[in-house]
BAFIFI-529657 format. One line per 10 residues: number of its first residue (from 0); for each residue x, y, z of N, C-alpha, C. Coordinates in steps of 0.05 Angstrom, whole numbers. Atoms other than C-alpha are relative to their C-alpha. Example, Ala and Ser with C-alpha at 12.3 -4.5 7.8 and 13.67 -1.06 7.14 Angstrom:
% BAFIFI-529657
0) 18 -24 0 246 -90 156 18 24 0; -16 -24 -1 273 -21 143 -15 22 14 .
% end
This chain:
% BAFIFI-529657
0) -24 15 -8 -3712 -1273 -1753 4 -23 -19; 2 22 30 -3680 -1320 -1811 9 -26 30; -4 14 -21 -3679 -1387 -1792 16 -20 12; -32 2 -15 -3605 -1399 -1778 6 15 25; 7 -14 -29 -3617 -1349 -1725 -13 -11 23; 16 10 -16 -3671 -1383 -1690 18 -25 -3; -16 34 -2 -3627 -1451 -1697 20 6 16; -25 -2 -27 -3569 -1418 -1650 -17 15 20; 13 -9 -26 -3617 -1384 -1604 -3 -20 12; 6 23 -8 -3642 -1446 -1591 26 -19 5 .
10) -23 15 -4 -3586 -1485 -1588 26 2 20; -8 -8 -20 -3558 -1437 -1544 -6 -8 22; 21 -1 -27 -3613 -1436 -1499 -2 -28 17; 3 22 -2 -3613 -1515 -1500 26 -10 16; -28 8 -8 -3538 -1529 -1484 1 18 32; -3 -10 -32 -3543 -1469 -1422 -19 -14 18; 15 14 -30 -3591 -1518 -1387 7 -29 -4; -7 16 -1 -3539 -1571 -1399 -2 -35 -25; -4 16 25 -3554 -1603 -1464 18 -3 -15; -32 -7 12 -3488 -1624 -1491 3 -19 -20 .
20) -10 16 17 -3466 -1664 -1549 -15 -32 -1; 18 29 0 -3528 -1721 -1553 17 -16 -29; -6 20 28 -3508 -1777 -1602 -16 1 -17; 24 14 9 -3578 -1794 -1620 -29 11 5; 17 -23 -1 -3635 -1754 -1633 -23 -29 1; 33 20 -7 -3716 -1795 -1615 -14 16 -7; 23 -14 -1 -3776 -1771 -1642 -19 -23 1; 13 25 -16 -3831 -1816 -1607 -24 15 -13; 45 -4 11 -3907 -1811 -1648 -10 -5 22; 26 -1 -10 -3968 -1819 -1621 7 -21 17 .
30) 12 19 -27 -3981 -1861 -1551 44 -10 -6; -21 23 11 -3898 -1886 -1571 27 17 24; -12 -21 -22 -3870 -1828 -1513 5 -7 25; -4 11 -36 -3866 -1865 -1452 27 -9 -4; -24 12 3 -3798 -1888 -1477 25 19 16; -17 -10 -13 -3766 -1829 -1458 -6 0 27; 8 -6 -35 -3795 -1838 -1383 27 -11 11; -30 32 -5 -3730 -1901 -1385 29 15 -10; -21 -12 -5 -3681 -1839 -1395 12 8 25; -11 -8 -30 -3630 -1837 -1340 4 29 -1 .
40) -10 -28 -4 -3598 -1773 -1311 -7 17 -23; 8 -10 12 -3638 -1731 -1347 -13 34 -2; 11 -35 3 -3662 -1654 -1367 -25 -5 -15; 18 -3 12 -3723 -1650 -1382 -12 27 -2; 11 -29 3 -3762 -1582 -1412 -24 -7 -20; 28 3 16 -3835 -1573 -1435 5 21 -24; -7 -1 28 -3842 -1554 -1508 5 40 6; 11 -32 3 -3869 -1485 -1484 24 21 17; -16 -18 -8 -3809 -1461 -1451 28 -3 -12; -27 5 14 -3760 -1469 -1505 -4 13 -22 .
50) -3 -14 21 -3746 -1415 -1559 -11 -6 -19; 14 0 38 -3782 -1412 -1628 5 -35 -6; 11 19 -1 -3804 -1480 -1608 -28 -5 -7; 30 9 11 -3873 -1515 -1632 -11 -18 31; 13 18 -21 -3927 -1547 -1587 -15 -32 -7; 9 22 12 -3956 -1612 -1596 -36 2 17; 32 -3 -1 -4040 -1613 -1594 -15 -25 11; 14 29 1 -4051 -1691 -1605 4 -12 19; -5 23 -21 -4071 -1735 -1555 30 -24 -3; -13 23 -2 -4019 -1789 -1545 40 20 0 .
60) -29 -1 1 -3962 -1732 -1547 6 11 23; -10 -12 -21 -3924 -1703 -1482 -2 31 -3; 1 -24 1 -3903 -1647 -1510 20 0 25; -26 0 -16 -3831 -1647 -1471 25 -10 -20; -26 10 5 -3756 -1654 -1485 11 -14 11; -6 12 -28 -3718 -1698 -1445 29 -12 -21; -22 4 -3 -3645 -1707 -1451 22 -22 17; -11 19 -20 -3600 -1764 -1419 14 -18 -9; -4 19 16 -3579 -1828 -1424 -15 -27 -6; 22 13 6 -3615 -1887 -1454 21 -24 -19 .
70) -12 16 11 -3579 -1957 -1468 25 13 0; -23 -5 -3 -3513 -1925 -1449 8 21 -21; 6 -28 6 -3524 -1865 -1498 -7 18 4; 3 -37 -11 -3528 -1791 -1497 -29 3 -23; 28 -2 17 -3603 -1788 -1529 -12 28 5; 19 -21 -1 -3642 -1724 -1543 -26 -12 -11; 29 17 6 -3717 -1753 -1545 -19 21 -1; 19 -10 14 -3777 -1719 -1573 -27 -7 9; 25 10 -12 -3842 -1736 -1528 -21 17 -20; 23 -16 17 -3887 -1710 -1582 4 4 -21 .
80) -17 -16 15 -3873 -1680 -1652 -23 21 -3; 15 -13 9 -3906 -1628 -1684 -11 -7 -30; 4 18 35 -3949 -1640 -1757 -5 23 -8; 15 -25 21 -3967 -1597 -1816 -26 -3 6; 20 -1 5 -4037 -1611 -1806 -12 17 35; 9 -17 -16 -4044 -1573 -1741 5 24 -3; -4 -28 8 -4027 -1507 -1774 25 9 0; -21 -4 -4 -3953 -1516 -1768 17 8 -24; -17 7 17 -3904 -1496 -1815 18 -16 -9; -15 20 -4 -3855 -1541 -1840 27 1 10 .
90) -26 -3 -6 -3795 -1503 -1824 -4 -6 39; 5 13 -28 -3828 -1510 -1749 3 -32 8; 4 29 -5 -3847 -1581 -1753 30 -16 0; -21 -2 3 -3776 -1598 -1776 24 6 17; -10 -13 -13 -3746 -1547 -1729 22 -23 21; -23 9 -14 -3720 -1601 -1678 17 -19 -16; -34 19 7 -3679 -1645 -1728 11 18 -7; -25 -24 4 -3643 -1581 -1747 12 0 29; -12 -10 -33 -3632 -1576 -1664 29 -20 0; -27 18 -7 -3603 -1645 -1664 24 -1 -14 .
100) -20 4 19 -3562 -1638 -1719 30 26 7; -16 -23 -15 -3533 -1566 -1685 12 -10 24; -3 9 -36 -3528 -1603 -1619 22 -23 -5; -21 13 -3 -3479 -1653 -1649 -14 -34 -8; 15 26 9 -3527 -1713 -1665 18 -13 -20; -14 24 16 -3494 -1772 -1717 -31 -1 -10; 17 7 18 -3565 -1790 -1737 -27 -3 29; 15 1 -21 -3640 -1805 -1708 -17 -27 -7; 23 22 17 -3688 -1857 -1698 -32 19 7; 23 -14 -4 -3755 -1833 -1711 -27 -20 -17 .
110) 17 19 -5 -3822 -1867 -1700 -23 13 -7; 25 -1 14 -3895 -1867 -1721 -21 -20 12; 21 10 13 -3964 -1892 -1722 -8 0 -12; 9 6 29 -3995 -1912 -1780 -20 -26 -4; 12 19 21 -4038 -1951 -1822 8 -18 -11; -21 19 11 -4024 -2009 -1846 -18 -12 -29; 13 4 30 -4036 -2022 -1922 4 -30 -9; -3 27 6 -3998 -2091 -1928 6 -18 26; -10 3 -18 -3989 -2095 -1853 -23 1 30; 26 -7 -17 -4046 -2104 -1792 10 4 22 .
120) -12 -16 -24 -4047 -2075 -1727 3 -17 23; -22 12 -22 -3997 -2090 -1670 28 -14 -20; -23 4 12 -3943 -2099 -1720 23 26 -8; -19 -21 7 -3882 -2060 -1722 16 0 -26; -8 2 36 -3852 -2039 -1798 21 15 2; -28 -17 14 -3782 -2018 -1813 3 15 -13; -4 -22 23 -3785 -1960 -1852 25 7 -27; -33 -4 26 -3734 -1972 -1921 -8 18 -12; 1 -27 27 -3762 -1912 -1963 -27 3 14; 19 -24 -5 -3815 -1869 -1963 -12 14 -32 .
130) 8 -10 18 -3865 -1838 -2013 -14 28 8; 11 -14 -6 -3876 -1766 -2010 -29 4 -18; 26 -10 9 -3951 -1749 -2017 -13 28 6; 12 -14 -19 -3959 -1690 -1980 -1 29 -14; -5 -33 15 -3947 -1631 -2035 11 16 4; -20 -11 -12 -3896 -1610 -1996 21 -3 3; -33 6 -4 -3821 -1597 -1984 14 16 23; -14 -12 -19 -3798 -1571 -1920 32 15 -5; -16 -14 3 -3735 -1548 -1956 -4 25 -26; 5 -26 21 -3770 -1500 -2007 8 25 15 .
140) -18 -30 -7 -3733 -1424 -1995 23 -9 -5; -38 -6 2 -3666 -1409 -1982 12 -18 12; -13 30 -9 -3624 -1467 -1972 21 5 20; -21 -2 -34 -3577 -1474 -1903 18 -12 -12; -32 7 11 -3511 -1480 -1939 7 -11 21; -4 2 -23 -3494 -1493 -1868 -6 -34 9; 15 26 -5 -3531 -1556 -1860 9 -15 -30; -2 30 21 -3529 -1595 -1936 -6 26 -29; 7 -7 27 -3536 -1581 -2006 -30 17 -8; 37 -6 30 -3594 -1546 -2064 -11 -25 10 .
150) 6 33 18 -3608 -1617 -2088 8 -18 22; -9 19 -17 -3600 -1663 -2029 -5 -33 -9; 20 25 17 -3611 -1742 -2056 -7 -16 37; 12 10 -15 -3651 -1776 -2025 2 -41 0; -3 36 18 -3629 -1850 -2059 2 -23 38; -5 19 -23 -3603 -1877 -1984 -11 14 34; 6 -17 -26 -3646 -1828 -1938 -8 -18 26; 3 28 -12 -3662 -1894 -1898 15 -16 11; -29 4 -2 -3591 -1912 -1868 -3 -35 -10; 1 33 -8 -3581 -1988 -1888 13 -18 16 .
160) -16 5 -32 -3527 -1999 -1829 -24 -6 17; 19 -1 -15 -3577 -1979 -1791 -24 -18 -2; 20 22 9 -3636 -2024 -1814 17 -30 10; -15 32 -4 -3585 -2088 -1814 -1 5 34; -4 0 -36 -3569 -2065 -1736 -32 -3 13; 29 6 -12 -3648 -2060 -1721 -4 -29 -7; 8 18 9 -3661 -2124 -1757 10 -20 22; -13 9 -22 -3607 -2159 -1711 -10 0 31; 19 -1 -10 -3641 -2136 -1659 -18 -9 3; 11 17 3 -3698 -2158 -1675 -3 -34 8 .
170) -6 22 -6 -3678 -2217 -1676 7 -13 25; -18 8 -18 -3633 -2228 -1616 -35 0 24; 41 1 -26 -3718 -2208 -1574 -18 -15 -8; 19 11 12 -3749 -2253 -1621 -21 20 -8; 22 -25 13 -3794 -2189 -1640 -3 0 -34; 0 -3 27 -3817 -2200 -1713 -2 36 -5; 2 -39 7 -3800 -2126 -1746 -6 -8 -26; 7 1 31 -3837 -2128 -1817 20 28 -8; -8 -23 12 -3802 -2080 -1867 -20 10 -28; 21 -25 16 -3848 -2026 -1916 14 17 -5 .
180) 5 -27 6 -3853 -1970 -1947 -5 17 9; 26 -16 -9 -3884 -1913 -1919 -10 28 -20; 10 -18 30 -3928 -1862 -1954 -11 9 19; 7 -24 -14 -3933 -1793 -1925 -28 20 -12; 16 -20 9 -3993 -1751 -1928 -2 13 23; 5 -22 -19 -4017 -1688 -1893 -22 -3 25; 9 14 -20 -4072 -1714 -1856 -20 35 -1; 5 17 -31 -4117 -1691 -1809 -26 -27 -11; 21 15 3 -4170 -1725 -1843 13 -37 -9; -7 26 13 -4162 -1806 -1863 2 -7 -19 .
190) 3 10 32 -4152 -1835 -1927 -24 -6 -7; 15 8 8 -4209 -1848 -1972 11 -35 -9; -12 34 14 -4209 -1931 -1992 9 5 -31; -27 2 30 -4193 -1908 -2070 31 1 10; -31 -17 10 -4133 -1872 -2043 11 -27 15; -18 21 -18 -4110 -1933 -1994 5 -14 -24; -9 21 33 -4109 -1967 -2063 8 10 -16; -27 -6 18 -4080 -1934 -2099 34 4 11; -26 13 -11 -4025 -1932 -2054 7 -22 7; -7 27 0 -4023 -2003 -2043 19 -10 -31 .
200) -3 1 26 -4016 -2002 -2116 28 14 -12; -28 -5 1 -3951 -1959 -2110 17 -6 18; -27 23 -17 -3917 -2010 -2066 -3 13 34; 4 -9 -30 -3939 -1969 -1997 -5 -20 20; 6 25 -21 -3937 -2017 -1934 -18 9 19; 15 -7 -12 -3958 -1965 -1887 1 30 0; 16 -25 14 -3995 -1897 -1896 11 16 35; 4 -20 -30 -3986 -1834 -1833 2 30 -11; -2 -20 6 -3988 -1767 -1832 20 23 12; -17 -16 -13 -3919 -1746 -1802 32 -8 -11 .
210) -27 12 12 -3840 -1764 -1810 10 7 -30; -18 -13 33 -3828 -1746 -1888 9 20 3; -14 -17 1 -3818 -1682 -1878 28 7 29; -22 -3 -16 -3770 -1692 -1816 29 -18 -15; -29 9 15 -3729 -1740 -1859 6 4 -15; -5 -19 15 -3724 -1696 -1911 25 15 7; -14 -14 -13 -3687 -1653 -1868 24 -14 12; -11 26 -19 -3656 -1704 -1831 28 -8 -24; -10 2 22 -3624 -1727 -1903 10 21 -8; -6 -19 2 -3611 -1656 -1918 34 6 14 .
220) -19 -8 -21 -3570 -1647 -1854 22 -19 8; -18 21 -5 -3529 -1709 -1867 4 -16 21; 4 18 -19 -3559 -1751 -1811 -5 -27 -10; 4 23 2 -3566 -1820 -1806 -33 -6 11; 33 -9 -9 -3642 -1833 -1800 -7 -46 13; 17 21 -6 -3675 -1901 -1775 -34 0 10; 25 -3 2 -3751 -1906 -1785 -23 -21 9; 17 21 -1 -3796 -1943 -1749 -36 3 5; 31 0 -2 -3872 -1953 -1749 -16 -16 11; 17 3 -11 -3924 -1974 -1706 -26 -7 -11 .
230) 19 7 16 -3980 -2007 -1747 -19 4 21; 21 -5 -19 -4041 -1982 -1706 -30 -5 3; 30 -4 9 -4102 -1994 -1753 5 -7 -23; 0 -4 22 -4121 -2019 -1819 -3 21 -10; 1 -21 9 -4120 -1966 -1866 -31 -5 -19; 28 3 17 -4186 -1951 -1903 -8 -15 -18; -6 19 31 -4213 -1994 -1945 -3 -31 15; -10 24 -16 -4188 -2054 -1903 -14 -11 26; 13 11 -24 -4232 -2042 -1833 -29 24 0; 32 -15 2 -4307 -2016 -1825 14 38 8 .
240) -3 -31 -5 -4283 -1949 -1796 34 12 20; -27 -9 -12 -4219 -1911 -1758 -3 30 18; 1 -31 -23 -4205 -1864 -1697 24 -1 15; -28 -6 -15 -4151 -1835 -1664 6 -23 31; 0 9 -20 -4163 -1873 -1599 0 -30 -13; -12 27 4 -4153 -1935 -1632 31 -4 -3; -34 -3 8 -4085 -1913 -1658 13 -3 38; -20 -22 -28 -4069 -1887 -1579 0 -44 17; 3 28 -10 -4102 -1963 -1552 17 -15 -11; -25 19 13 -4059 -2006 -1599 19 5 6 .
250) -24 -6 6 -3997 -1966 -1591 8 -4 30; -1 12 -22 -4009 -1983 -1519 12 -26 10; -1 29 -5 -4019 -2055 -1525 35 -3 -11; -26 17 15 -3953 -2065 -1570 35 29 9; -18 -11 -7 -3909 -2009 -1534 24 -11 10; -32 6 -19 -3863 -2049 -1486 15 -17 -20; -11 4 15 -3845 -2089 -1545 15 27 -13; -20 -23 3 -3822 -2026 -1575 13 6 11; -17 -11 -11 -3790 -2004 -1521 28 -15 6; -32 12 0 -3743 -2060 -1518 10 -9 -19 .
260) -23 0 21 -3730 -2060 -1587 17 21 -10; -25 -21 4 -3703 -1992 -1589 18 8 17; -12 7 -29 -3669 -1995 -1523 24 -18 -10; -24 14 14 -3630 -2052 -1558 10 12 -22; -11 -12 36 -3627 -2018 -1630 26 19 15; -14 -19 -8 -3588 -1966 -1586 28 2 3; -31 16 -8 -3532 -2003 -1559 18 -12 -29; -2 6 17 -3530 -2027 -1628 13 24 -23; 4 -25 20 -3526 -1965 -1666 27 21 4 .
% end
């Protein structure tokens, strides 16, 4: 099945259990999913009962859809994503910003935990660009005329509307939002301390192993993207050692701040 096919199956399948024309697509990282719990009138569906859908493995994800509204928008939210490093493809991993973009989306915000290279943990980072590391391109094959260009650029894949409107934000909660870089790798394993340095060294703020290839696509499909990150942990190099359950604990401690800065970004947006 090509996979313009599987993009209206699904999209079918999504809209007959009342998914209709979301604004605003959420993809919520690690421990960062409780957000959609603060969706009103809502549909919710687990990953596993939704067409040539992906599952999510890692602790800290739901692994659910949930549809509604959120700050007086029509939000499609993402309790989980899927990564390349659990055996996923990328056209899978990917798979739901093609949904939102079928479903009628304008653009998404999409979130992370990470590392922080110039940035320590319990700090949230604005995502302005991005460095792919990952040896990968979620749009290698046959290109979805349908969706965007061959050659998609990537110069403003980062909306800067969008950024100014978070920043504002920001502000208006008193919530300091640092802004970075981020620098994508495949993961599952951690950076070695050379490599944290050498990406320090190419201007990286904060390091993860997810999001490039959804905003790839995302950019592709002529969405508007907003990127934010969850500093969870120094990155190698920086603290004696690193574990997932630190990422899940921090993202804890510094959640309800998140939650009411994208809650406002929303109304904003």
């Amino acid at each position: 099945m090509s996979l313009l096919v599987k993009i209206k199956e699904t999209q079918a399948f999504l809209e007959s259990k009342g998914i209709l024309q979301p604004e605003l697509g959420l993809i919520l990282g690690s421990g960062l999913g409780s957000l959609a719990e603060e969706v009103e009138q809502e549909v919710v569906l687990n990953y596993a009962d939704i067409p040539n859908w992906g599952q999510s493995t890692v602790p800290g994800h739901a692994g659910k859809l949930v549809y509604g509204s959120l700050s007086g928008r029509k939000v499609l939210a993402l309790q989980g994503r899927f990564h390349f490093y659990e055996g996923n493809s990328l056209e899978l991993v990917t798979f739901p910003v093609r949904i939102m973009k079928a479903l009628g989306c304008k653009g998404i915000v999409v979130t992370n935990a990470a590392g922080g290279i110039g940035y320590g943990p319990g700090t949230l980072m604005l995502i302005t660009d991005h460095i792919n590391m990952t040896g990968q391109n979620p749009l290698i094959g046959e290109n979805l005329d349908e969706f965007g260009p061959r050659f998609p650029d990537m110069s403003n894949a980062y909306t800067k509307t969008y950024r100014q409107k978070a920043q504002a934000a920001a502000e208006k909660l008193g919530i300091d939002l640092a802004e970075g870089i981020y620098l994508g790798v495949t993961g599952p394993s951690y950076e070695t301390p050379a490599e944290i340095l050498a990406f320090k060294t190419l201007g990286a703020g904060a390091v993860g192993m997810s999001t490039v290839p959804e905003v790839i696509v995302a950019a592709h499909s002529g969405l508007k993207v907003l990127g934010i990150s969850a500093i969870t942990n120094f990155a190698a190099g920086f603290q004696s050692e690193l574990s997932h359950e630190e990422v899940v604990a921090v993202t804890e401690r510094i959640k309800e701040d998140f939650k009411k800065l994208v809650k406002t970004i929303l109304i904003e947006l």
